[in-house]
Every structure is written in structure tokens, then in C-alpha cells.
C-alpha positions in Angstrom: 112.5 122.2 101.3 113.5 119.1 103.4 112.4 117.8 106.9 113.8 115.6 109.6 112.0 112.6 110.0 112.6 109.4 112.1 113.2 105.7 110.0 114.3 102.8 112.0 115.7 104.9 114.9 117.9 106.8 112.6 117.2 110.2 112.0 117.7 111.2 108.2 117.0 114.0 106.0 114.3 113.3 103.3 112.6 115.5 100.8 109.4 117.1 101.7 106.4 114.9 99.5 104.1 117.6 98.4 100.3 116.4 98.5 97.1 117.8 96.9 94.2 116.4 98.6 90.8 117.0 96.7 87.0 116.9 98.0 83.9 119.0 97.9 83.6 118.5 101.2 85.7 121.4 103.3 85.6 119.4 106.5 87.2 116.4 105.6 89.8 118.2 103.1 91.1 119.3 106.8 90.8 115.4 108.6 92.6 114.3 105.6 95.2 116.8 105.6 95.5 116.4 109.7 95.9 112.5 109.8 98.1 112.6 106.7 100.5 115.1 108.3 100.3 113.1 111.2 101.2 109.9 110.4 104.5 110.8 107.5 105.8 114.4 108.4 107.7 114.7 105.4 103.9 115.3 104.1 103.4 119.1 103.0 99.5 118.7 102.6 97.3 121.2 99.7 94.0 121.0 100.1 91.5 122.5 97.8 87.2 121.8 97.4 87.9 123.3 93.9 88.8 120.8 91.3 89.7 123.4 89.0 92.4 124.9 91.4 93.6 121.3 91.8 94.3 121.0 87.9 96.6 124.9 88.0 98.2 123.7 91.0 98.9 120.3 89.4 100.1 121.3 86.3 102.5 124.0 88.0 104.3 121.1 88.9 103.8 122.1 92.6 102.6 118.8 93.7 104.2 115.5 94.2 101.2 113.5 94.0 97.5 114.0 94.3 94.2 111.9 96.5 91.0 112.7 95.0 87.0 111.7 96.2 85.3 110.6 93.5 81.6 112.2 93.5 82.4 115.9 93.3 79.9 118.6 91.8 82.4 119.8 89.0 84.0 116.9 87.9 84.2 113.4 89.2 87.3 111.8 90.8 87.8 110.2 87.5 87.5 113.2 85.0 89.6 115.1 87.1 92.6 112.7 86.9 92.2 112.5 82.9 92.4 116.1 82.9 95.8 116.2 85.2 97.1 113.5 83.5 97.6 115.5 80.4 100.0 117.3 81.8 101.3 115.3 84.4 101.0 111.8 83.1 102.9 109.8 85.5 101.6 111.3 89.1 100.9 109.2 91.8 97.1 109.9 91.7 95.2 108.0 94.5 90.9 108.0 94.7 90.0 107.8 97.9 86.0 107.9 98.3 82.9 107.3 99.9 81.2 106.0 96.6 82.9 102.6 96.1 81.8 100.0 93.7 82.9 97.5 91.3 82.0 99.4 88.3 84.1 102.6 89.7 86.7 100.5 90.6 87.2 99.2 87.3 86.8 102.8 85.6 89.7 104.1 88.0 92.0 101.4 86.7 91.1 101.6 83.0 92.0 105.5 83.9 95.2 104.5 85.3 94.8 105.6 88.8 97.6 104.9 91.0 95.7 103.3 94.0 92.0 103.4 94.9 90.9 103.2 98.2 87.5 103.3 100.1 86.9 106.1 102.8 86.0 104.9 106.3 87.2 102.3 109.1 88.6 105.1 111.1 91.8 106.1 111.7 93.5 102.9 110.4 92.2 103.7 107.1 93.7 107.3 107.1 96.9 105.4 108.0 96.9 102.6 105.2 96.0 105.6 102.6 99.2 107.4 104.2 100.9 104.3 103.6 100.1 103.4 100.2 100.4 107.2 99.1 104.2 107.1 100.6 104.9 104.0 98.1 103.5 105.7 95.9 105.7 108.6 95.8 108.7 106.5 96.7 107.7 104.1 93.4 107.7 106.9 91.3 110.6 108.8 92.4 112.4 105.1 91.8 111.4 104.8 88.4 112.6 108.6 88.2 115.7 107.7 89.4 116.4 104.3 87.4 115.6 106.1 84.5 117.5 108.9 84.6 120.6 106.0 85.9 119.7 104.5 82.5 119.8 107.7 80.2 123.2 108.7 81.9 124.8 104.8 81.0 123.8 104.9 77.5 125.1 108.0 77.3 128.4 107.5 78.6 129.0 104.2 76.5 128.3 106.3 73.3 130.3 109.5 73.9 133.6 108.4 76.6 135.8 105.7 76.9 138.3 104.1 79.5 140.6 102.2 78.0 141.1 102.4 73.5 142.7 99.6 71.7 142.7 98.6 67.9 142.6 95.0 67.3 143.5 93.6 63.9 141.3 91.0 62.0 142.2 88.3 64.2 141.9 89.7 67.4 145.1 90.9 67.8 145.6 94.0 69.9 148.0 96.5 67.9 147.1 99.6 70.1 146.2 100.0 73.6 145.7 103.3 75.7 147.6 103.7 78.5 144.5 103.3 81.1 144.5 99.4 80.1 146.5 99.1 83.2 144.1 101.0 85.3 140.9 99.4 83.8 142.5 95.7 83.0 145.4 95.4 85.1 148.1 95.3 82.0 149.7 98.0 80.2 150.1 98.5 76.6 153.4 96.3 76.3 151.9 93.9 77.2 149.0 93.8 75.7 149.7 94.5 72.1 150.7 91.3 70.1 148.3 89.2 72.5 144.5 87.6 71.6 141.9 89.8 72.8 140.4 86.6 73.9 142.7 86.0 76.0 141.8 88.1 78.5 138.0 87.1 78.5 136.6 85.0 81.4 136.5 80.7 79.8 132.9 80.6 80.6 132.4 84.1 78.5 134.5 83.3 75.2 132.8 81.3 73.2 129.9 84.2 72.9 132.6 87.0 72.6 134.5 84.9 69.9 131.3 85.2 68.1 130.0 88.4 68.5 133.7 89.3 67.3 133.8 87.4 64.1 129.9 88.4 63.5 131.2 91.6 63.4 134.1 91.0 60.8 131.2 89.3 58.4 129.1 92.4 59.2 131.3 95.5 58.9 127.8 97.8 58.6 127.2 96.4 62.4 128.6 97.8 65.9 129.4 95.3 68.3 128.6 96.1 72.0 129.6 92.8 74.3 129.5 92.4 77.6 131.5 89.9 79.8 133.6 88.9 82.7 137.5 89.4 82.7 139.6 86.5 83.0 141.3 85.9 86.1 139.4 88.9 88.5 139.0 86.9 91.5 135.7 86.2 93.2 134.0 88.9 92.8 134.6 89.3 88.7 135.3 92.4 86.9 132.5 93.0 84.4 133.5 94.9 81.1 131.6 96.3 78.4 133.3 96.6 75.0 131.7 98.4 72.0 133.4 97.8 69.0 133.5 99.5 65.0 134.8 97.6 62.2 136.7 100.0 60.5 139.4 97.4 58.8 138.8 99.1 55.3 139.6 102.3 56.8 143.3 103.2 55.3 144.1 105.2 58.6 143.0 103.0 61.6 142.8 99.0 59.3 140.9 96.9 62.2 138.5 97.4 64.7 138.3 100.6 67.2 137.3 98.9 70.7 136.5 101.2 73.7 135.9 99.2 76.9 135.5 100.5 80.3 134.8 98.4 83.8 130.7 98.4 84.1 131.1 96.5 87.3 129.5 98.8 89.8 127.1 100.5 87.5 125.8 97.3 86.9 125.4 96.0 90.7 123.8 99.7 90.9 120.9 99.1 88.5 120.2 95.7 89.8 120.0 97.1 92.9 117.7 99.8 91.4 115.8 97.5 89.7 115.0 94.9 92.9 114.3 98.0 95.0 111.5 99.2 92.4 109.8 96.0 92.3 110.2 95.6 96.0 108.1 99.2 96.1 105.7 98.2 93.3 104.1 95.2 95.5 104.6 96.3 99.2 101.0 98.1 99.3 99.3 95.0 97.5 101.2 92.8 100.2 99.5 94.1 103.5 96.1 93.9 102.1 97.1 90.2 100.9 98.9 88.8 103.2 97.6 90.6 106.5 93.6 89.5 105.7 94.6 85.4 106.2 96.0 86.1 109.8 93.1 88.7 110.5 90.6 86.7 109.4 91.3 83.6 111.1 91.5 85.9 114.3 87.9 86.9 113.8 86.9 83.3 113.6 88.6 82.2 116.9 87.3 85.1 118.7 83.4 84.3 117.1 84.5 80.2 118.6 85.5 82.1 122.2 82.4 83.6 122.3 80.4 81.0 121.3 82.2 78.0 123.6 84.6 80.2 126.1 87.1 77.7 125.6 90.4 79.4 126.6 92.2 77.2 124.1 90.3 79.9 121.3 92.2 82.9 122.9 95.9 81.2 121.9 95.1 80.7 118.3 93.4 84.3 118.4 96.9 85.4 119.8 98.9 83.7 117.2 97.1 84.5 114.5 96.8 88.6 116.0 100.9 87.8 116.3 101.2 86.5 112.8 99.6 89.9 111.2 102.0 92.3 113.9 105.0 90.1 112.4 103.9 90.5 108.8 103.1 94.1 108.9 106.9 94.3 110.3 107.9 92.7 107.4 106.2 95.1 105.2 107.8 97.9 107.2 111.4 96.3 106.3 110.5 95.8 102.4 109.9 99.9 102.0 113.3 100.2 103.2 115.4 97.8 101.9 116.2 94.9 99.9 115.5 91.1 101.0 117.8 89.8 102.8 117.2 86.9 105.3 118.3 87.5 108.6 118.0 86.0 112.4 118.4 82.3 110.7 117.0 80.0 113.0 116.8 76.1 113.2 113.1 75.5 112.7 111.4 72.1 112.2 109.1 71.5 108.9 106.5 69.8 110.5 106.2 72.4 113.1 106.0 75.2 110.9 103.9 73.7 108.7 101.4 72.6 111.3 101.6 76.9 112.5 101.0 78.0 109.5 98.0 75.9 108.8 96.2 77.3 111.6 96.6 80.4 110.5 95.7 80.5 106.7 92.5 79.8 105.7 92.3 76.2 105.3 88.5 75.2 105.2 87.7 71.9 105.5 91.3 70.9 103.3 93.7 68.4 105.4 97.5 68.8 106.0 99.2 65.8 105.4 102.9 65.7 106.9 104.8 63.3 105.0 108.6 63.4 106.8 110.3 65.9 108.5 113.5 67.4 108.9 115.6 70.5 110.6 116.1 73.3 108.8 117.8 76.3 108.8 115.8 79.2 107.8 113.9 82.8 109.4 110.7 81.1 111.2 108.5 83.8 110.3 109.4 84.3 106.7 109.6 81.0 106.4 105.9 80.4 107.9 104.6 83.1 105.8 105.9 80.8 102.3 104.3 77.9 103.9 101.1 79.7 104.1 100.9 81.3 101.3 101.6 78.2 99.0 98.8 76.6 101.2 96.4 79.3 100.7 97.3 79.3 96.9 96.5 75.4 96.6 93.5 76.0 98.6 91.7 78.8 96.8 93.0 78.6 93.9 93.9 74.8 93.5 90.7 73.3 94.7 92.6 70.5 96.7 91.4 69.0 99.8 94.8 67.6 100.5 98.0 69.5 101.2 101.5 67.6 101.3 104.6 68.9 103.3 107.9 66.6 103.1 111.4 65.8 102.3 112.9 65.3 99.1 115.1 62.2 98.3 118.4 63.5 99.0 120.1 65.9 101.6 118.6 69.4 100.1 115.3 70.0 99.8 111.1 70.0 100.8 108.5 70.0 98.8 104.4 71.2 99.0 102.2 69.9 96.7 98.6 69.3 96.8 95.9 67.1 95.1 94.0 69.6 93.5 93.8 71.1 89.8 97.1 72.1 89.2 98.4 74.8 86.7 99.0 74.2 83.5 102.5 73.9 81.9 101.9 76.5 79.8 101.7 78.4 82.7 103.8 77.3 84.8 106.9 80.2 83.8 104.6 83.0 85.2 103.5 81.6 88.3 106.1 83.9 89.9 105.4 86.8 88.2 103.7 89.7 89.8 99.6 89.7 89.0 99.9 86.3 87.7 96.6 84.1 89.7 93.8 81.8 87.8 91.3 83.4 91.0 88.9 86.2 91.3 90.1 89.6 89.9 90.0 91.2 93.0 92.9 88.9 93.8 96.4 90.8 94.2 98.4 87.6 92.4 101.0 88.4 95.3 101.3 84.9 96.9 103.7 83.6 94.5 105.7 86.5 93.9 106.1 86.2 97.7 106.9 82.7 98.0 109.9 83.4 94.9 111.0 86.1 97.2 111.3 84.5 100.2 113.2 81.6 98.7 115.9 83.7 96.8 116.3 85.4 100.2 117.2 82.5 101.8 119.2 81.5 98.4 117.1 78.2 97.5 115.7 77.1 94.4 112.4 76.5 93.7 110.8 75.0 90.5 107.1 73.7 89.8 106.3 70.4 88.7 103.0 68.1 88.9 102.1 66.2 91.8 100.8 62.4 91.5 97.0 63.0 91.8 97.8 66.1 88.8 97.9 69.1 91.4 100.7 71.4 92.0 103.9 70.5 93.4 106.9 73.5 94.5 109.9 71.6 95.2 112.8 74.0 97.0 116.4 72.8 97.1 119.8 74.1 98.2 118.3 74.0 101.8 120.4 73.7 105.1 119.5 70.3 106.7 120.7 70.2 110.1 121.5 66.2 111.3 119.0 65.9 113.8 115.9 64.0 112.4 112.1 65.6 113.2 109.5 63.0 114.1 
């Protein structure tokens, strides 16, 4: 069953999501199916006060994923997705309930439940749980889909071939099928007689050369090598070769080599792979990075109230802005991969100064050491700044916070006077749930900050500021030649 459904003003055709919503109470089995229906419509909504019916109708396989209270007469929220997960054990299964605490909390994610989310706030909260339920389902189908990508690879390099050559014991060719041409670009004449390593890319022989001759040492060992072929241009040919010693075999006497072009299968699963980890984080993001903004509105608008100084009202607008713009964002990162776009020329200072305002600063200072133009997207851009200032903040203890220039033409730095992170720790700062704070933190800001950057193609490394604190230092930046006071 399919339905029509609108995404980014194009209409497409996406499969129906099939959802089993569970609660003792009758009445808000219905709001929950209404609001969920409403907000995706390629939601097909279940509902059932019956938790016994929900475990048939789960392990039919008639459901695509399952939201579950957690008090229930029968079974709690908790027992019930033990007992689906035997059958089903990788369903998106999200508890959504009235009873929240820390201790169910943690039982939910010892369970391995998908989400968990507290009822109430209105409708927006019937909107984030349609949200996070729609990742969810898209996360899952992903890894469904990278999987099965992977199973059909592996089983294509062990049971076909594209181009069959027998190479001697010195990496002679002295047989080549006549798709060479069609996969490398030379027939059999001219192939046969020649180095294999010839036709290997320079920066790729030196580890081909000695998977090869580990492979004459090791006749009990296949070989599978991967590299560029010389010569491709500039986007290179990637080949995979897979290789069995079978020089003491009277018949063939060298090595049977099948090698086929993996170039497009392996742009395929990278893109597979940055898509899944795009849809992995985007539900932790708008709780993360949508509070700061949110929460320095709040503050402006309690200042307003308090002084009815107009002056309020245009940080409570830009910081109300700053959450519309990063919800956007969000929107985009469901859909597609990162890629920077609408490339401004933005000033450091003045960014950095924005994005101060609205992340939650305290009683830290900004310290603006030089400045330069830059070309980069303002709002992605502002949303790095703040997020390496709210990690050096909350999680640094500094008081200080540095923005300049390195020495050179290419880069910017942040760093801050605070604590630091440890070397030892320094290689999984950028990887998702990686934070020294409270556990209740996502350990998003990072992984954002990494993102960001790659979109815009810079490097970023972390080092130690003078006073010990931490210091990101991002290169490979477009400077424009006009000087920022």
C-alpha cells in the first residue's frame, strides 16, 4: 500500500509506515492516532488498549513500528517491549507516557527502546513524537537497506567476476578475459606480457606489491585488494581484485585474479553509510540544539517584562529566529546529505558576537582576538560557533572564550581558558555520544561542529590552549582580502 505525500514541494510516492499505538486509555489511543495521522500521512495508525493484541499483531509482522504508555494494567510499557522484542528484535519501539522519571528512563534504555518521550505540552508534543517516530522508521528501514547493499556485495565478489586474468609469479599477466577492455580500458594483447603493477594507481602500489608477494609466501591465503587504476582521470576508477594462489596447480601454475570496477558501489555505500548516521542523530539534534535558542528567548522575554526595554524584544526575535532556522536545518538533514549551500561572505567577529547572544553564555566573556572575512553559510556557520561556545561553557568550565585568526591565510581558531579535554580523549571528541557532562546530555555538539566543517570542506583538529583549555583550530577556510576591524 503506498500514499502520496508532499516533501519539499515535490510530490513523491512513499510507502505507507504502519503504526501500533498502545494505551489503556481508549480516549487517547484515538488523539494519538488523530494527530499522528495528521501530521505524516503516510501514517496507517493501529490502535489497541489490549497489550496482548499488540504482541499477535506485532509478531504478524503487520506493524512497522510500535509507541507504547508505560503504566498499563497487564503489562507495563517495558514488559511489553521485551515481549515484542523476541520476535521482532529490531522495531522502532517508542514509550511515550505520562509516568516519566529518571529511574524509567534508564529502565527503557537498558531495554533498548528506541526513543522515550514524555506525554503532554500539547500539540507540539504529538508533533515531535511524529517526528522522532518518522526517523525512527526511516533509520531502520536504512540500516535495512545498507545491509541487505552489503550482503548483495559480498556476494557478488565471491560468486561473479568482470574481468579473469592469470598472472605468473612475478606479476606477469599470461591470461586476460576479453572484458579487460570494458572494465580497464586494454584488451588481452595488450595486457598479457605486462606488470600487473603497472596498471595500479603510484600512490596505491607499494601496498598492492605487498599484498601480492604476501600472497606468494602464503599460498593457504586469498588476497582481496582494493585500489585505484592508474591513469583514470579525476574522478579515479576504484577496482577490487581477489586473488588465489594456485601456482602449484599443474593446470592453471600462477595466480587466478578476478577484478571488477567497485567504483559506484562504493560511492553507493558511503552514501548509505552518511545518510544513516545523518538519521541516527537528527531527533537528538532538535532537542539539543533548539533548547539554547529557546531558552535564551524565555530569558529576554522574562528582562521585557521586567524593564520594557524594547531593545529585549530584538534579542527575543533573534533568538525565536535562530530556533525557526535550526529546526529548518533539521528539516534538510532527514532528507539529504550535508552539503553547504547559499555561501555567503560573513565576518568572524560578527558572527561570533550573534552567536554569543544566543547560547547560553552565563557570566563567561567573549574575547575577539582579530578578525577576518570569510566565506561560509551564516547560519550553519553561527550554529558551529555556538555550539563550540556552549561546549566550552558547560562542559569546559572557562570563563573566557577566544575567537581569532590563525598565522597564515587559512584558518580561525576557538579556544577557551577552561579545563580542557584530555589527550586521551581528544580522538572521540567528534564522535556521536561522546561529552564529559551530565548524562542527560545528547553528546551532539561536537558531532555537529565536525559536520558542519566537512560541509564546508575545512579541517578541524583539537589542540590545548595556553591557559590548558580547549582549542579547535579549522583551516582550509576562504579568506576574502578585505580586513574586519
Amino acid at each position: 500500500m503506498s500514499k502520496t505525500v508532499q516533501t519539499f514541494g515535490e510530490e513523491t510516492i512513499s510507502e505507507t509506515v504502519s503504526v501500533l499505538v498502545v494505551d489503556d486509555d481508549a480516549s487517547l489511543v484515538e488523539l494519538v492516532e488523530t494527530f499522528l495521522e495528521r501530521e505524516k500521512r503516510v501514517f496507517d495508525v493501529t490502535t489497541t488498549t489490549d497489550s496482548n493484541e499488540a504482541i499477535t499483531l506485532a509478531e504478524r509482522g503487520e506493524v512497522d513500528a510500535v509507541v507504547s504508555d508505560y503504566d498499563m494494567p497487564t503489562r507495563n510499557g517495558i514488559e511489553l517491549l521485551k515481549q515484542i522484542r523476541n520476535s521482532r528484535p529490531d522495531i522502532p519501539f517508542i514509550l511515550f507516557t505520562g509516568k516519566g522519571s529518571e529511574e524509567i528512563a534508564s529502565k527503557a534504555i537498558s531495554a533498548g527502546v528506541t526513543d522515550y518521550l514524555q506525554k503532554g505540552g500539547g500539540s507540539s508534543q504529538y508533533k515531535l513524537l511524529a517526528n522522532r517516530l518518522m526517523n525512527a522508521v526511516e533509520k531502520h528501514r536504512s540500516q535495512r537497506a545498507l545491509e541487505h547493499s552489503e550482503e548483495k556485495f559480498s556476494k557478488l565478489v565471491e560468486n561473479s567476476s568482470d574481468f579473469i586474468a592469470i598472472v605468473s609469479e612475478n606479476a606477469l599477466f599470461e591470461y586476460a578475459s576479453s572484458s579487460a577492455e570494458s572494465v580497464i580500458g586494454y584488451s588481452s594483447d595488450e595486457l598479457v606480457g605486462e606488470s600487473v603493477f603497472e596498471f595500479v594507481h603510484p600512490k596505491d602500489r607499494k601496498r598492492v606489491m605487498e599484498e601480492f608477494f604476501r600472497s606468494v609466501e602464503n599460498p593457504e591465503e586469498d588476497v582481496s585488494v582494493e585500489f585505484r587504476l592508474a591513469d583514470s582521470g579525476e574522478h579515479p576508477v576504484i577496482l577490487e581484485s581477489r586473488g588465489n594462489n594456485l601456482l602449484d596447480d599443474d593446470t592453471v601454475s600462477g595466480f587466478v585474479v578476478n577484478t571488477r570496477d567497485i567504483t559506484d558501489l562504493k560511492d553507493k555505500q558511503n552514501q548509505l553509510e552518511q545518510r544513516n548516521d545523518q538519521l541516527e542523530h537528527v531527533q537528538e539534534l532538535i532537542a539539543h540544539d533548539v533548547r539554547t535558542p529557546l531558552t535564551a528567548a524565555e530569558s529576554w522575554l522574562d528582562l521585557y517584562e521586567d524593564e520594557e526595554d524594547p531593545a529585549h524584544l530584538d534579542n527575543l526575535r533573534q533568538a525565536l529566529d535562530r530556533a525557526v532556522s535550526l529546526l529548518d536545518q533539521t528539516d534538510a538533514l532527514t532528507e539529504e546529505p550535508i552539503v553547504i549551500r547559499d555561501l555567503q561572505t560573513v565576518a568572524l567577529n560578527e558572527t561570533a558576537k550573534a552567536s554569543w547572544t544566543t547560547a547560553d553564555t552565563t557570566d563567561a566573556r567573549l574575547e575577539i582576538v582579530d578578525s577576518r572575512l570569510l566565506e561560509a553559510n551564516e547560519s550553519q556557520f553561527g550554529q558551529l560557533l555556538e555550539n563550540l561556545f556552549r561546549n566550552a561553557i558547560a562542559h569546559g568550565d572557562a570563563d573566557t572564550v577566544r575567537v581569532g585568526t590563525l598565522p597564515g591565510e587559512d584558518g580561525f581558531f576557538v579556544e577557551d581558558t577552561g579545563t580542557g579535554i584530555p589527550e586521551s580523549e581528544r580522538p572521540r571528541v567528534f564522535e556521536s555520544g561522546y561529552t564529559t557532562g551530565e548524562v542527560t546530555n545528547t553528546g551532539l555538539g561536537l558531532v555537529i561542529v565536525k559536520q558542519i566543517a566537512n560541509g564546508h570542506e575545512w579541517d578541524v583538529t583539537l589542540t590545548e590552549s595556553e591557559e590548558g583549555g580547549a582549542r579547535f583550530e579549522f583551516s582550509n577556510v576562504t579568506f576574502k582580502p578585505d580586513v574586519c576591524e
